[in-house]
C-alpha positions in Angstrom: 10.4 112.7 316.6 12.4 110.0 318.1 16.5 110.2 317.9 17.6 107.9 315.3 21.3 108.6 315.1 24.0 107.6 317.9 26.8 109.5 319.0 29.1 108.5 316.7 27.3 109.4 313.6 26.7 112.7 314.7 30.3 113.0 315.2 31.0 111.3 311.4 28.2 113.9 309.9 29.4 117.0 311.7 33.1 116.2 310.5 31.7 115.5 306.7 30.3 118.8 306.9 32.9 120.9 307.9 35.5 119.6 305.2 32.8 120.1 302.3 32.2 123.4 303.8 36.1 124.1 303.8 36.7 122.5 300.9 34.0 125.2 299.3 34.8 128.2 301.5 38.8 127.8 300.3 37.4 127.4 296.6 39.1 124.1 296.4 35.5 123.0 294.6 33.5 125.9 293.0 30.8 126.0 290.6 28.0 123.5 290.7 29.6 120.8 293.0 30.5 123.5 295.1 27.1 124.1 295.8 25.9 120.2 296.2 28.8 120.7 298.8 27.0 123.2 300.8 23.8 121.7 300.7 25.1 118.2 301.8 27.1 120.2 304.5 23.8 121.9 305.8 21.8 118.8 305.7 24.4 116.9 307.6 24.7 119.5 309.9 21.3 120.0 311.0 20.6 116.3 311.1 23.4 116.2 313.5 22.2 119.0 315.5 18.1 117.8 316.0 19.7 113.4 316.3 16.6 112.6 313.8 17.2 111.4 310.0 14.2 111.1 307.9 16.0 108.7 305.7 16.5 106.5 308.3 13.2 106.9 309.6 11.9 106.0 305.7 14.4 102.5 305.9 13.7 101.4 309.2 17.4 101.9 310.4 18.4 103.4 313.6 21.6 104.3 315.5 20.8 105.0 318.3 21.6 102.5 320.9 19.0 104.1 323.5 15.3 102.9 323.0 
């Protein structure tokens, strides 16, 4: 697996993350879309951690500036 996501959308996806986690965690947003929350949150997350997005892989779309 090739890195397909730059600096800078790590940093967007990591941030993303942590306010749907907060905004769970501090039961601002319960329920059902409190639970899309988390699962957005953990996908973001471990995308940001490994650099590689299948969905970008699937549209041909990279942000990576290093080749």
């Amino acid at each position: 697996m090739k890195k397909n996501m730059g600096t800078r959308d790590r940093t967007i996806r990591i941030v993303t993350a942590v306010v749907l986690a907060l905004l769970y965690f501090t039961d601002t947003v319960s329920g059902t879309l409190g639970w899309v929350f988390i699962i957005i949150a953990a996908v973001f997350l471990l995308t940001s951690l490994v650099g590689y997005c299948p969905l970008y892989s699937l549209l041909g779309i990279t942000t990576n500036r290093k080749r």
